[in-house]
Each structure stands twice: as structure tokens, then as C-alpha cells.
C-alpha positions, 0 to 999 in steps of 0.5 A, a space after each residue: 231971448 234964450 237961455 244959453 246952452 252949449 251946442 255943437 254944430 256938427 255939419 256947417 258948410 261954411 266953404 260956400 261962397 256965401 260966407 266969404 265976405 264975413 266968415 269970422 263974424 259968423 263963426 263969433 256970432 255962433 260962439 256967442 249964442 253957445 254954440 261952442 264947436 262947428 264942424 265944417 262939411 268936405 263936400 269935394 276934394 276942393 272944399 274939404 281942401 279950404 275948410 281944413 284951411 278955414 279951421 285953422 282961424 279958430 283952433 279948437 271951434 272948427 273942425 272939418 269932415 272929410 269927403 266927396 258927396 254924391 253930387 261929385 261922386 263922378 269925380 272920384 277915383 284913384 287919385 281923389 282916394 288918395 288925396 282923401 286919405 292925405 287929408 284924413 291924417 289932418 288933426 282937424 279932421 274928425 269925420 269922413 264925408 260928406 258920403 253916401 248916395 243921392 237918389 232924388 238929383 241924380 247929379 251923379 250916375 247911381 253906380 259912380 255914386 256907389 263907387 264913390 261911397 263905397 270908397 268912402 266905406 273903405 277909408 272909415 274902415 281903415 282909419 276909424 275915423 266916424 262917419 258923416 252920411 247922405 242919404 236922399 231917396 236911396 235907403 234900398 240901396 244904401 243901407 245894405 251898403 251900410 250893413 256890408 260894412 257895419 261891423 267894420 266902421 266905428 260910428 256913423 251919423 245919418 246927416 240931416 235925416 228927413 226919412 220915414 219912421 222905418 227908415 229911422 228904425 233901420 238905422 237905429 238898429 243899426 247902431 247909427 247916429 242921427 242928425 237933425 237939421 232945420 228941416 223940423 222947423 218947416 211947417 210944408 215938409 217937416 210934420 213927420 219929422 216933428 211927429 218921429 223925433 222923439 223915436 231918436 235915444 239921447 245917446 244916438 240923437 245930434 243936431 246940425 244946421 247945414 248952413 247956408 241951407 235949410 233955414 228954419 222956417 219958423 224964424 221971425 223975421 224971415 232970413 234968406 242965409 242960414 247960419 249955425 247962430 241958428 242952431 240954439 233954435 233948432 234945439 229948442 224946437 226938437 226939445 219941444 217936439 220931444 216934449 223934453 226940458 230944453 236944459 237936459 236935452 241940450 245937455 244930453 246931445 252935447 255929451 252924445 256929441 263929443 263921445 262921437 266926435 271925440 271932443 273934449 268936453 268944455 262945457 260952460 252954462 253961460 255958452 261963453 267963448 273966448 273967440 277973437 
């Protein structure tokens, strides 16, 4: 078993369905392995909606994002705006988004993607609030979108990056944070990850699970559900990626994460939490 350290989940999507049943004993159940604060990811109008209703259940541990993900982004418009910027003003709301654009499904068409996003622009720009970003397969277009407002967003996260080495030095100079998710973990998609992980400063580097998705792979036995009880592993394989000590690394992208998020600090060497 691991040693404890305190971690921050910064993009679990506990509004899917999967965790309707038992959504307090997976909160518990990542409070007790150390992971001490989760932000849970608006991906809609609706599920932004339910996760500032689910923060409420353990004050102080879940915090949310708020935002349309490109998936939906044909459901934005002037009215989503506005309900987006009522729920801005929510004290558990730390982030804007999910946002940005999705080239690989194109569930969305690409030019009400970048409506939707630049909408999402726009907000962090006005409130000041961080930024929480999706990017897949449409860095040519997103990142001049990016840099057209750079100088007016506050700090801005790449969520769950799994892009080249120049996509990862673009972004950097561009003063963004990166997210790294269980995507490492995979041994069919995640070589290059493993390889361009240590490229990532301490002070720009935060780790996620994106739960129930992108379970890590390498997890004996095998699971089907990923959880943010999971994201100590996630840790432990940047460090070694990285070739860090697991301890300072822990320490160092808990430090970055709460200068980002805003958090208090709360950190204990034991990981305890009284969640109940």
C-alpha cells in the first residue's frame, strides 16, 4: 500500500450516472487515500447545474467548474451565456469550463465549437475566474484562440493533455497549466506521454482523473469505473516517469494546485480527512 499524500483531483465528472447510486462513498473513499479536494467538471448547463448541487454534500472537498463542453457546444447561445454567468458567481465554482474544442468527434459543428468557446473566453475574461480547457485534435485552431485572449484570462489549464511535444512547448510558453490524467498509464496510447511528462515545471504541472473515464490501465486487478481513489496512482507513475521522488513531487503539484485554484492549503502527511 502507498504512503498518503495529499492530492487534488482537479477534473472529476461525478454528475455522470455511474455514481448515482454510491456518489458519497466515492467521495469518502478518495478522502481516505489523501486525495483531499475534487473538482467536479460542468460539461453542460445540466450537469454544471447538479454538480454545484452535489458540492454542497461535502463543503469544503468538492468544488465544481463551470462550463459547456464542445460535445454541447450547439446548445450555446445567449441565453446558456447568461445561465453560465448566474452560476459563475456560485462560491463553489472555481473554474470556467469544461471548454474549448473537439476536432477528433465532432459532435458539435467546428464553427458553433468556436462560438461556444470563444463565449467561454469571454466570461473568464470578465470574471477572472481559471480556466479549465479541452483541446482534441484542433491545437491549429485553438491556440490562436488561446493566444487572442491571453493577455486577458488569469490562468488557464489544458485538461487531460495527451498531445505532441510542440503542442506541449506552445502551451507552456503560453503560460498555461497542464493536466495529466490516467492517460499515462496506458501502455497502447500513453508512450509519449511517458516520455514528454518531465518537459512539464512543477509549478505549471496538476494531475486529474477524469473519472469514470480513462481508468488507468496498469491498475491490477483490472477496474471498469474510474474513480478519483485512483488518482494517488496517477501520481506515483508521473513521478516515476519523471524520475522524481514521489514525496516532493506530491508536495510540489499540490502547492501549484492550490495557488491555481485558490485553495487554502490544508495539507496533512497522513492524507486524513474528517469527511462523514
Amino acid at each position: 500500500m502507498h504512503k498518503l499524500f495529499s492530492c487534488i483531483d482537479i477534473g472529476a465528472n461525478l454528475t455522470h450516472k455511474s455514481f448515482a447510486r454510491d456518489f458519497d462513498n466515492v467521495v469518502r473513499a478518495a478522502v481516505a487515500v489523501g486525495v483531499e479536494k475534487l473538482v467536479l467538471t460542468g460539461a453542460s448547463i445540466s450537469s454544471s447545474q447538479e454538480a454545484n448541487t452535489l458540492c454542497r454534500k461535502f463543503p469544503g472537498v468538492l468544488y465544481s467548474t463551470v462550463g459547456i463542453h464542445p460535445h454541447e457546444a450547439s446548445t450555446f447561445n445567449v441565453e446558456t451565456a447568461e445561465k453560465l454567468a448566474e452560476m459563475l458567481r456560485l462560491p463553489q465554482v472555481v473554474a470556467v469550463g469544461e471548454c474549448g474544442l473537439d476536432f477528433n468527434r465532432d459532435f458539435s459543428p467546428r464553427d458553433k465549437q468556436c462560438v461556444c468557446f470563444r463565449g467561454h473566453l469571454e466570461l473568464a475574461a470578465q470574471t477572472k475566474l481559471p480556466l479549465f480547457l479541452h483541446d482534441r485534435e484542433a491545437f491549429s485552431t485553438f491556440y490562436p484562440m488561446i493566444k487572442e485572449f491571453r493577455d486577458s484570462i488569469g490562468d488557464a489549464v489544458v485538461h487531460c493533455f495527451t498531445g505532441a511535444k510542440s503542442e506541449l512547448s506552445a502551451y507552456l510558453d503560453a503560460d498555461l497549466h497542464i493536466g495529466i490524467t490516467g492517460w499515462i498509464c496506458d501502455e497502447r496510447r500513453g508512450t509519449h506521454l511517458r516520455e514528454i511528462v518531465k518537459y512539464i515545471p512543477t509549478n505549471r504541472l496538476m494531475i486529474e482523473t477524469d473519472a469514470p473515464y480513462l481508468a488507468p490501465r496498469d491498475l491490477r486487478p483490472k477496474i471498469h469505473r474510474n474513480e478519483p481513489k485512483y488518482l494517488p496512482h496517477i501520481l506515483h507513475t508521473v513521478a516515476h516517469c519523471r524520475g522524481d521522488s514521489v514525496e516532493v513531487l506530491a508536495g510540489q503539484i499540490y502547492a501549484t494546485t492550490c495557488r491555481f485554484f485558490g485553495f487554502e492549503p490544508c495539507q496533512t502527511s497522513s492524507g486524513e480527512n474528517s469527511v462523514t
